[in-house]
KOLPA-433315 format. One line per field, with one value per residue: x, z, y of N, C-alpha, C in turn; residue in one letter. Coordinates in pm, whole numbers. Each point is the difference from the previous one (the first is absolute). Layout:
N
nx: X:...
nz: Z:...
ny: Y:...
cax: X:...
caz: Z:...
cay: Y:...
cx: X:...
cz: Z:...
cy: Y:...
r: A:...
END
This chain:
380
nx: 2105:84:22:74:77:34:-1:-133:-54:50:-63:157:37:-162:-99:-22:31:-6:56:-31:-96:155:-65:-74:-40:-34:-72:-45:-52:-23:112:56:-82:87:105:-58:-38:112:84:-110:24:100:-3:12:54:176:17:-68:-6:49:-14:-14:41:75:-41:112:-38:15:72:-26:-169:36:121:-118:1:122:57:20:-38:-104:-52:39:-91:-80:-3:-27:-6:-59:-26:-6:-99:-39:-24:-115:-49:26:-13:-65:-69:-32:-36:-43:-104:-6:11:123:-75:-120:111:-107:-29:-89:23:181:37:-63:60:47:7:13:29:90:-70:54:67:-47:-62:115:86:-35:-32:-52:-51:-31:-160:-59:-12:-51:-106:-54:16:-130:-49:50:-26:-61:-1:34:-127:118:-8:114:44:-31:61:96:33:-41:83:44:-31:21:92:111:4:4:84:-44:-14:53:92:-51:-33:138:41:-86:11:107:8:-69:58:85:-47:142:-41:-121:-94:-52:-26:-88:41:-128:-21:59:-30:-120:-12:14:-92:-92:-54:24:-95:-103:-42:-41:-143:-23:-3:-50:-17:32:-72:-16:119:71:52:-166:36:147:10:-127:79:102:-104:-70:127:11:-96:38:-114:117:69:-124:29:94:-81:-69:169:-25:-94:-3:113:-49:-110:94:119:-99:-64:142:-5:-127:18:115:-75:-30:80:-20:-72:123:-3:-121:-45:67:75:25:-1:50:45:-30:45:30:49:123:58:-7:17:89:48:1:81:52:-24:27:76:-21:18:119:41:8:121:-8:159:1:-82:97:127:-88:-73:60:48:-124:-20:128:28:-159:72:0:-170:42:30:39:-24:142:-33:-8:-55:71:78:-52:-15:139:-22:-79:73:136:-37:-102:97:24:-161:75:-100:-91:-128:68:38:-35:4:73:-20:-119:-2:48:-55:-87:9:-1:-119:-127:-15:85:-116:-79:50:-87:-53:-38:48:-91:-60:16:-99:-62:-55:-48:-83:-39:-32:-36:-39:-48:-29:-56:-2:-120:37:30:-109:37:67:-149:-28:48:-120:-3:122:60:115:71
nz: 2036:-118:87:67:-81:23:-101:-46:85:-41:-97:85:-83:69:-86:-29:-109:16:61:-134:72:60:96:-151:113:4:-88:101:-50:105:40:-110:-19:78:-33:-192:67:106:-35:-104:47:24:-118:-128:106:8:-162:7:101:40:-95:-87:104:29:-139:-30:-75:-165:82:-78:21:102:-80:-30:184:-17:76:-162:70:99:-84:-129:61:13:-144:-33:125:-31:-150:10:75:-101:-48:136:-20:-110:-14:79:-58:-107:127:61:-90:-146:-101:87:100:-53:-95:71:-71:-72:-93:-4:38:-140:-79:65:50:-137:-26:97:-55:-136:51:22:-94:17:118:122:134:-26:-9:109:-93:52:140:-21:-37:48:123:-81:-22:126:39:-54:6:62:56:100:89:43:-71:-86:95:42:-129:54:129:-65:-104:33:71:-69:-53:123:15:-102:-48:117:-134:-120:68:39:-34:-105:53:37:-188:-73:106:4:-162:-48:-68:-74:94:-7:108:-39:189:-10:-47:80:176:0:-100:59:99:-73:-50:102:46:-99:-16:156:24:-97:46:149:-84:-20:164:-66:37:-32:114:-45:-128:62:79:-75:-63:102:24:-107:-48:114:-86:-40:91:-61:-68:27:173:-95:-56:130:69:-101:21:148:-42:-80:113:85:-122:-41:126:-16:-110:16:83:-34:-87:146:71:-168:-12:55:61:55:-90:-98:68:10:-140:-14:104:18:-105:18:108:-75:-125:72:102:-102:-26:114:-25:-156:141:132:-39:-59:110:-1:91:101:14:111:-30:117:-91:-137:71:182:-129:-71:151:-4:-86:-35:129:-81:-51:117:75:27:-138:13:-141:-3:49:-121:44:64:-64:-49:96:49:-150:-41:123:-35:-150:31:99:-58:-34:-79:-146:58:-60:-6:148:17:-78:127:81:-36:6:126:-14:-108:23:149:38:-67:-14:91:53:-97:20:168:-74:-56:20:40:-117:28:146:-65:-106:71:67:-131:-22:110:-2:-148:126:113:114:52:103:-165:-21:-43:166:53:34:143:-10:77:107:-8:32:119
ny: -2457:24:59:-33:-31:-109:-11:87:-66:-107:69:0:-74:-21:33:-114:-6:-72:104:69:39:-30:-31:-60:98:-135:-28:-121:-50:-84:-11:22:-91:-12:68:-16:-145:2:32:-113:-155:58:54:-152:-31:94:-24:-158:-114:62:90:-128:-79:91:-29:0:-85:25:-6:-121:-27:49:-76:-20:-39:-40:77:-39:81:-5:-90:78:78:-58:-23:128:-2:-31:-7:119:-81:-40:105:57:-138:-6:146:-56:-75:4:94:-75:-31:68:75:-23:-78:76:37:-6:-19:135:-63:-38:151:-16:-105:15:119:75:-96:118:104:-41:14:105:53:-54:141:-4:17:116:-95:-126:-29:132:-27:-127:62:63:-87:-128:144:78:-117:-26:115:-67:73:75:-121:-50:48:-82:-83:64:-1:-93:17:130:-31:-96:9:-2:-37:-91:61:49:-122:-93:83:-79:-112:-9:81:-77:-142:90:53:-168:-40:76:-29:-51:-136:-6:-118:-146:27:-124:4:-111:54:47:2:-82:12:94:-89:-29:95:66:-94:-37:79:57:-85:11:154:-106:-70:169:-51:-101:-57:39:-45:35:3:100:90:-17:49:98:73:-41:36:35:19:-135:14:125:-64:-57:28:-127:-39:79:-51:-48:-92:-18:-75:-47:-44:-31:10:-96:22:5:-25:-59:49:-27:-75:-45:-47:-42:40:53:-44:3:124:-50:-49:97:25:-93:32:111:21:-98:50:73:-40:-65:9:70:-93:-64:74:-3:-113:95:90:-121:-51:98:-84:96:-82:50:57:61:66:38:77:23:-24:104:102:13:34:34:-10:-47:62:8:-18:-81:-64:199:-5:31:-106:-92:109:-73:84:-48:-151:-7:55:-96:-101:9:18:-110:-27:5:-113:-61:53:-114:-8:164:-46:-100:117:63:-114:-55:84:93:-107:-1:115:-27:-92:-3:121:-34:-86:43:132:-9:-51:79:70:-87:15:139:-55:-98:9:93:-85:-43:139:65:-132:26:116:-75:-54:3:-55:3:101:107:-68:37:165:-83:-105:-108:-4:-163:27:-36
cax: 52:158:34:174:85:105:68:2:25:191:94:49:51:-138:-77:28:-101:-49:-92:-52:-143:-28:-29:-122:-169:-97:-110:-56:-147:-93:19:-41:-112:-125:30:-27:-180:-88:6:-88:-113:50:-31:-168:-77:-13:-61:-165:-56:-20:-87:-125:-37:-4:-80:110:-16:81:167:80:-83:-19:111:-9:-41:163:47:102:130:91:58:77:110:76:96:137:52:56:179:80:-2:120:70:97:45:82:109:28:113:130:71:30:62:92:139:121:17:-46:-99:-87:-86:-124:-60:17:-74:-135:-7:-1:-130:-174:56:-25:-124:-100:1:-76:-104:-2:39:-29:127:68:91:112:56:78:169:74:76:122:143:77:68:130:95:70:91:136:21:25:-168:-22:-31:-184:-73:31:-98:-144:-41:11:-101:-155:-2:-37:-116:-48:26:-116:-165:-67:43:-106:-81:14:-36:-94:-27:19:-64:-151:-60:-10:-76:92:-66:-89:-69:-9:64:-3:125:4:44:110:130:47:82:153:93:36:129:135:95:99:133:103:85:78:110:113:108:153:84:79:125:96:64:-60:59:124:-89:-65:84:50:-72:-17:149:-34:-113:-69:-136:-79:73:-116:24:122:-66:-112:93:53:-127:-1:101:-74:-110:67:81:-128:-54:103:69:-78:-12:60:-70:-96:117:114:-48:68:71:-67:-116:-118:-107:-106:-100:-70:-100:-63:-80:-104:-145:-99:-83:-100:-136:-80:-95:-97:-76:8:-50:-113:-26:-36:-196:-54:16:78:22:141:115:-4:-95:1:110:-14:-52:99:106:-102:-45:50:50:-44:125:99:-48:46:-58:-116:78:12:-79:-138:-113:-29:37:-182:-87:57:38:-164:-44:31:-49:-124:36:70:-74:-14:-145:46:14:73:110:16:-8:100:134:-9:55:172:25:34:142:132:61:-16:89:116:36:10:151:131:36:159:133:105:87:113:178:79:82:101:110:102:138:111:66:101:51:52:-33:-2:134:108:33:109:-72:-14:54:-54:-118:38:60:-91:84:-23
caz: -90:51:13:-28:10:69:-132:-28:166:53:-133:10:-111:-123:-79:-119:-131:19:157:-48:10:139:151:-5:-5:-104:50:-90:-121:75:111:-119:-31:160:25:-47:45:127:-33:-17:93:56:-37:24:122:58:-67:-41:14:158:-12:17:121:94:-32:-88:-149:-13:-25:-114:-69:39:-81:-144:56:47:-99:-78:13:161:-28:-110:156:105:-78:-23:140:-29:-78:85:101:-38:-65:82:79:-62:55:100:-36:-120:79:59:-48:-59:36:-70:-4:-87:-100:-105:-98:-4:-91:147:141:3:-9:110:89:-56:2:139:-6:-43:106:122:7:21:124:126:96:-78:-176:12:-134:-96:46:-71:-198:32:39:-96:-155:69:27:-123:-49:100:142:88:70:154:-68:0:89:39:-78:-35:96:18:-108:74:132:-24:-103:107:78:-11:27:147:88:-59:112:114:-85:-34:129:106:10:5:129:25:-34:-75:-89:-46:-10:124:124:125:35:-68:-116:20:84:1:-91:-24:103:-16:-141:84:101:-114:-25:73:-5:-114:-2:85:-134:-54:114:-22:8:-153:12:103:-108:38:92:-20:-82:66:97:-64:41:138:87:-82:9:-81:-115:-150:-34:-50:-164:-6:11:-93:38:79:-69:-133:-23:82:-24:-84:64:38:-116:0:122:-62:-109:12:108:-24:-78:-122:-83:-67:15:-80:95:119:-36:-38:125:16:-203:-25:91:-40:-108:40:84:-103:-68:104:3:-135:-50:41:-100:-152:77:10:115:7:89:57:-34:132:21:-111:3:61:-9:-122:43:137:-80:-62:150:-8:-146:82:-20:-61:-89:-68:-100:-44:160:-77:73:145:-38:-57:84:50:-30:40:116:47:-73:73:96:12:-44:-159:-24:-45:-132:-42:70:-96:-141:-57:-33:-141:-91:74:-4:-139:-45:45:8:-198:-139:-18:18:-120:-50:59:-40:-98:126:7:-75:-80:113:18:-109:103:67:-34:-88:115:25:-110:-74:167:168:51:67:-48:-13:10:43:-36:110:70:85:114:44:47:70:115
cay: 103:-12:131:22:-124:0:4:143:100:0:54:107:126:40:-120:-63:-5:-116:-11:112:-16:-85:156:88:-77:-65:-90:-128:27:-28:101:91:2:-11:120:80:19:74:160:27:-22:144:120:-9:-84:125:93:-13:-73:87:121:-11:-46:128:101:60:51:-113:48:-22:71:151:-8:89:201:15:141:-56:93:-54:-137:30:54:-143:-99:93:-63:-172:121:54:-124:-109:92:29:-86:-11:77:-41:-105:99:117:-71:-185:6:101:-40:-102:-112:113:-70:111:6:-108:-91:20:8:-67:-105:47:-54:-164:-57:30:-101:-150:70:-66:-165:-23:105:61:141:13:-54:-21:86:-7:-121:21:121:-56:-91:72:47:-50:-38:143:-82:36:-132:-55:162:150:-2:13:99:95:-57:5:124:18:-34:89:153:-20:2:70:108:-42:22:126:64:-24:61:107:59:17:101:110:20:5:149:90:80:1:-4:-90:-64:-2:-128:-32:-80:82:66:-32:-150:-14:108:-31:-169:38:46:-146:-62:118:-63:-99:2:61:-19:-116:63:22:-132:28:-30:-101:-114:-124:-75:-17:-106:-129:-17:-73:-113:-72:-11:-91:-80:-9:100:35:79:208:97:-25:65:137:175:56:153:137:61:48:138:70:38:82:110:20:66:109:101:119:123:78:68:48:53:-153:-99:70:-120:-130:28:22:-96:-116:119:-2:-119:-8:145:-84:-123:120:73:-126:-10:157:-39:-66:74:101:-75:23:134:-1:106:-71:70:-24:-103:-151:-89:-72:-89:-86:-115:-97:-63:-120:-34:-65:-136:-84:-80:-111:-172:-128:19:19:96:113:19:-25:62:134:37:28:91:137:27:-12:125:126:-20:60:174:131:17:-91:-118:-5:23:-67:-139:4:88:-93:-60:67:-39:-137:-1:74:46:-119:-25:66:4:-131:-13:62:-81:-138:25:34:-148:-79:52:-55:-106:111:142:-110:-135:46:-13:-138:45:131:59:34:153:44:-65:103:86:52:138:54:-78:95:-53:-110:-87:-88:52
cx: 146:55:148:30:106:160:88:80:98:91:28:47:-80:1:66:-78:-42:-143:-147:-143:-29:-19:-100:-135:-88:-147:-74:-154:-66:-23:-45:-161:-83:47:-115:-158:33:26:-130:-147:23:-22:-216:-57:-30:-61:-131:-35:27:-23:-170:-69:-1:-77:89:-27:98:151:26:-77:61:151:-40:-60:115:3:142:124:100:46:124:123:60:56:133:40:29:137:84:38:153:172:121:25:111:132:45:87:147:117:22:78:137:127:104:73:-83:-100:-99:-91:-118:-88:-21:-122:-154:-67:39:-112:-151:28:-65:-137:-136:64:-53:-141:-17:-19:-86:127:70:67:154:83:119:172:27:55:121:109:74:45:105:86:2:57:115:34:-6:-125:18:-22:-119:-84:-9:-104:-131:-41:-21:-87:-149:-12:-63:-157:-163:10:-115:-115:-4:34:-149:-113:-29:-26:-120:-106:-62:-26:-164:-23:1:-34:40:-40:-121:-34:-24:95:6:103:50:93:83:134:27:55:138:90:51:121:109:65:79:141:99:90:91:118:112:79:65:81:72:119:49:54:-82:9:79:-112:-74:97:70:-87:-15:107:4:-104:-69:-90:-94:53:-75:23:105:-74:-70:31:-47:-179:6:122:-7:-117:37:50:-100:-64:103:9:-175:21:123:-30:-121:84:62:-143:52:106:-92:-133:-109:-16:-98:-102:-51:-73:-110:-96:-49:-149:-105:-66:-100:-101:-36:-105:-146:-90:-85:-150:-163:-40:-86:-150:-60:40:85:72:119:89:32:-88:-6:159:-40:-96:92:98:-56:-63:118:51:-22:83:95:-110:74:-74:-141:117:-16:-110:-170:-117:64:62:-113:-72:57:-42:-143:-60:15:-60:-116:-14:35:-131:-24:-117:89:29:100:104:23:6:117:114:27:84:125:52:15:120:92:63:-25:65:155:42:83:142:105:-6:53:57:50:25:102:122:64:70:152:134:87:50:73:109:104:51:107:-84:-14:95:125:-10:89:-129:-37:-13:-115:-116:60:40:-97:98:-34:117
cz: 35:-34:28:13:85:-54:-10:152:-1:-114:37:-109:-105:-82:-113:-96:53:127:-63:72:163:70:-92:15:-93:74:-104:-100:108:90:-37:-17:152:54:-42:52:119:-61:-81:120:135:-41:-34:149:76:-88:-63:101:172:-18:-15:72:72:-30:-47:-111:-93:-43:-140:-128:5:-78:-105:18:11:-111:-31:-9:102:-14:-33:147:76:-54:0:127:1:-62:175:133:-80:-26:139:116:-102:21:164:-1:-35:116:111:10:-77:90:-49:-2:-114:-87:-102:-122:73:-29:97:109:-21:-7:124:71:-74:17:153:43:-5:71:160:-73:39:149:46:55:-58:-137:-25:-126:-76:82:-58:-154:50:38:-112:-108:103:-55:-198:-38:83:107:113:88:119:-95:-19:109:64:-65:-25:123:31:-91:94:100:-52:-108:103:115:9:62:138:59:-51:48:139:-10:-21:119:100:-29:-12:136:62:-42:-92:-146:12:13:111:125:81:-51:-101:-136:-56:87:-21:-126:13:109:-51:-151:78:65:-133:-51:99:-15:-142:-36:107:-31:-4:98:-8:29:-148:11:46:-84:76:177:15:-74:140:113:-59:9:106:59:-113:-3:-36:-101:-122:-48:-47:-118:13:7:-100:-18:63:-77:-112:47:88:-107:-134:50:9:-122:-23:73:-48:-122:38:49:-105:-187:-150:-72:-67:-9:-100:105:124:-87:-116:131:6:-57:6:79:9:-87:14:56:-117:-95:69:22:-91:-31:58:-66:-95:9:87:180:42:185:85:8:117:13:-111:58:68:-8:-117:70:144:-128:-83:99:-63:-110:109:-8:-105:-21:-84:-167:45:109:-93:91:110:-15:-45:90:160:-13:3:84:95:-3:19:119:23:-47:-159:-12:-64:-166:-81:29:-97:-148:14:58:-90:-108:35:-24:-142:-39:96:-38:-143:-29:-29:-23:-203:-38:108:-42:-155:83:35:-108:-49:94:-40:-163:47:83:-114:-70:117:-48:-95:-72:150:33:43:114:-46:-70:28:131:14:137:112:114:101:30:55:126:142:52
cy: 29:179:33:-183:-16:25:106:90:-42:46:133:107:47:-120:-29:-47:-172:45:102:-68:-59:113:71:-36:-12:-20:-43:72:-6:132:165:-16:7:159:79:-23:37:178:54:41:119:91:10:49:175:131:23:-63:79:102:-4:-79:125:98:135:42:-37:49:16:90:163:30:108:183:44:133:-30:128:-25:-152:24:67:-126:-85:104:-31:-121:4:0:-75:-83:84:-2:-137:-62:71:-17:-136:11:15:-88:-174:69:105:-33:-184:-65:160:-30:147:-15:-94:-145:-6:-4:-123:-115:73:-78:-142:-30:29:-99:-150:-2:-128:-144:-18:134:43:69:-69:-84:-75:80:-13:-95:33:125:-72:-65:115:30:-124:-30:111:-53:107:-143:3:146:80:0:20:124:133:-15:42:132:22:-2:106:173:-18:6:106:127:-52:33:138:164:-26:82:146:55:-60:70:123:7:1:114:64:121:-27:-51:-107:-39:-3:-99:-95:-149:14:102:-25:-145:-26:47:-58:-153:32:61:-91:-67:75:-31:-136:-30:36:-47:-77:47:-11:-161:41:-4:-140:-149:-131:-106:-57:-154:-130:-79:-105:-130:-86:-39:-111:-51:-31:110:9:43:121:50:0:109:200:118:56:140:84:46:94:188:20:82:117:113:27:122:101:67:64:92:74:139:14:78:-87:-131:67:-94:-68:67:121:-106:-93:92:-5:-112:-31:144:-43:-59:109:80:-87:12:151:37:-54:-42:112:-10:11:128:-12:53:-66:95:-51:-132:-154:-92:-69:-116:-78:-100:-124:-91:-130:-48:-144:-102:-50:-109:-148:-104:-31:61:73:170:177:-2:-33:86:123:60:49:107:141:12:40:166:127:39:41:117:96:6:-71:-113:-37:35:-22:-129:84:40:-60:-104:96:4:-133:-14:97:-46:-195:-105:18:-11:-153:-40:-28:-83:-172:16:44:-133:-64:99:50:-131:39:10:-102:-44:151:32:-90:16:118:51:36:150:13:-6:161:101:130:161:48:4:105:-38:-79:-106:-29:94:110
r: X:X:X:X:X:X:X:X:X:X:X:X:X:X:X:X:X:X:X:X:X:X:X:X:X:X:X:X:X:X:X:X:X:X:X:X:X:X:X:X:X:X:X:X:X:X:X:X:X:X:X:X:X:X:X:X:X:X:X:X:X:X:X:X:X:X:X:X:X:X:X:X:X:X:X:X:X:X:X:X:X:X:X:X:X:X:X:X:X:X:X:X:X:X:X:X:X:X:X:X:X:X:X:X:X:X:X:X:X:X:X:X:X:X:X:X:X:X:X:X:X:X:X:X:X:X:X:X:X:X:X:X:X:X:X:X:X:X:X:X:X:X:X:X:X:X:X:X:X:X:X:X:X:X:X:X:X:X:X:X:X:X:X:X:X:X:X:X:X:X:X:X:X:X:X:X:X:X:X:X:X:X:X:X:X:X:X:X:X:X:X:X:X:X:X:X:X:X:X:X:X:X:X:X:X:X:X:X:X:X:X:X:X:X:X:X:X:X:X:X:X:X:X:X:X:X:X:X:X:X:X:X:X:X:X:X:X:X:X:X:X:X:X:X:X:X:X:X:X:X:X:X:X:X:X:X:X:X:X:X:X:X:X:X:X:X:X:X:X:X:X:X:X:X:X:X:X:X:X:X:X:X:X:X:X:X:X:X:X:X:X:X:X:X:X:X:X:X:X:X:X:X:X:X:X:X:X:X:X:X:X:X:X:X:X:X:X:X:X:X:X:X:X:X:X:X:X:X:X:X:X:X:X:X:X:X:X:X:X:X:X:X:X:X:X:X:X:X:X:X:X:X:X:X:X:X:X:X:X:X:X:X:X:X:X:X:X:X:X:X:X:X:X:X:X:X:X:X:X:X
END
């Protein structure tokens, strides 16, 4: 499968109408057709066919006990899930180097959305369509990179810190649920080391580009590492460009309540959606189970986290004490609104990015805009 060209990566001054479709992920019919039987034989296998081996009962059957008010509640979250990872985008990728609209900004998100379903590892699909639309709006590759890299960060940044958190107050006993350690500290400690370690990227030098180039000059038996230079300096100056919009909130208040808002969203879905079945789940014990099962979207080579996000949030919720039965009905349901339902609208969304690309091509370039007044600096 061909995902950036070589072509395309050395076109410094943005794209050209000849290059329209290179750096976008495709895939073959085949590949397309073996996607769509294991995501079957995954959902068959965790929503009928292991409830009633366990003696569960039947997930999918129990669809029609769902109280259609609280549905009607978790799709309205859903709404709002996209509403505010969008505005997070917007506030971060865009600004004044590259002013993109509302419209813009929805459309590459839903686009990048529905290319999640092809890839795992948080959705790497969706960074590939996202980079190839940056760069055809004729943002330069560091810049992209750069913003892609703060996008993620901060966008991420809640999860292991909402962990930690709710964590430490079910264990003490500050909110409402389960207290074993399993389930609370070990999670918060393994979501705080990541944090750490994540955040120590910002400590890269500014200068470790020239640094590594230099060395490479020097000693020809490493010279790989002058090609490999702007890796660690993109991925530090990414992490800084993030940390100063938390640093500074009143300058970029859409992006840190759009990182916020989106994973509020989501947990309201999931709430929404225990609700539906009358299950009355504590505040503490629906976050840490959304982001204790959500972990399994990282598993490789599974589409899109289908299944093992399933079975994650299952596994968990069970644990924590929830009756089983209604456990499997009421992420079946989180799973049809938060991850179905949108799939629809984000594959139009790709055909009305590539639309969107060729009038770029013949009306201008979104960095060719008359820029507007800047969230945040990217430079050092």
């Amino acid at each position: 499968m061909a995902l950036i060209t070589e072509e395309q990566e050395n076109t410094a001054a943005g794209p050209r109408e000849e290059d329209e479709g290179d750096g976008l992920p495709v895939i073959s019919t085949r590949a397309a057709v073996q996607t769509v039987l294991i995501i079957a034989v995954l959902i068959v296998g965790i929503y009928f066919l292991l409830p009633k081996l366990v003696g569960f009962g039947d997930a999918i059957g129990m669809l029609k006990e769902a109280n259609t008010v609280w549905v009607a509640v978790a799709i309205g979250f859903c709404f709002l899930s996209f509403i505010t990872y969008i505005a997070l985008f917007r506030a971060v990728v865009g600004g004044e180097a590259f002013p993109i609209s509302w419209p813009e900004a929805y459309e590459i998100n839903m686009a990048g959305f529905a290319a999640t379903l092809l890839f795992s590892a948080g959705g790497a699909g969706g960074v590939v369509l996202t980079y190839w639309a940056l760069r055809q709006g004729g943002m330069e590759r560091r810049d992209v990179g750069t913003r892609m890299v703060a996008f993620i960060v901060l966008h991420y940044l809640f999860y292991p810190l909402a962990i930690v958190i709710c964590g430490i107050l079910l264990r003490t006993g500050v909110l409402n649920g389960s207290t074993e350690v399993s389930l609370t500290i070990v999670p918060a400690a393994i979501a705080g080391l990541v944090m750490i370690v994540g955040l120590t990227i910002a400590l890269v030098p500014g200068d470790i580009e020239r640094r590594i180039r230099n060395l490479s000059a020097s000693r020809p038996s490493i010279k790989f590492l002058a090609r490999l230079a702007t890796v660690p300096a993109t991925l530090a100056e990414g992490v800084r460009v993030a940390l100063r919009l938390v640093a500074h909130p009143t300058r970029a208040g859409l992006a840190i309540v759009g990182a916020i808002g989106f994973w509020a969203a989501n947990v309201g879905i999931l709430w929404a959606s225990f609700k539906a079945f009358g299950i009355a789940v504590p505040f503490g014990v629906v976050v840490m189970g959304f982001f204790i099962g959500m972990a399994a979207n990282l598993i490789p080579f599974v589409p899109a986290g289908v299944g093992a996000v399933d079975a994650g949030m299952i596994g968990t919720f069970v644990l924590f004490g929830l009756p089983e039965s209604e456990v499997f009905a009421a992420i079946l349901i989180y799973r049809l609104v938060a991850f179905w339902l949108p799939i629809p609208p984000g594959v139009i969304a790709f055909f009305q990015l590539r639309k969107r690309v060729s009038k770029w091509k013949s009306e201008g370039l979104p960095v060719d805009r008359k820029p507007k007044p800047m969230l945040i600096k990217t430079g050092t």
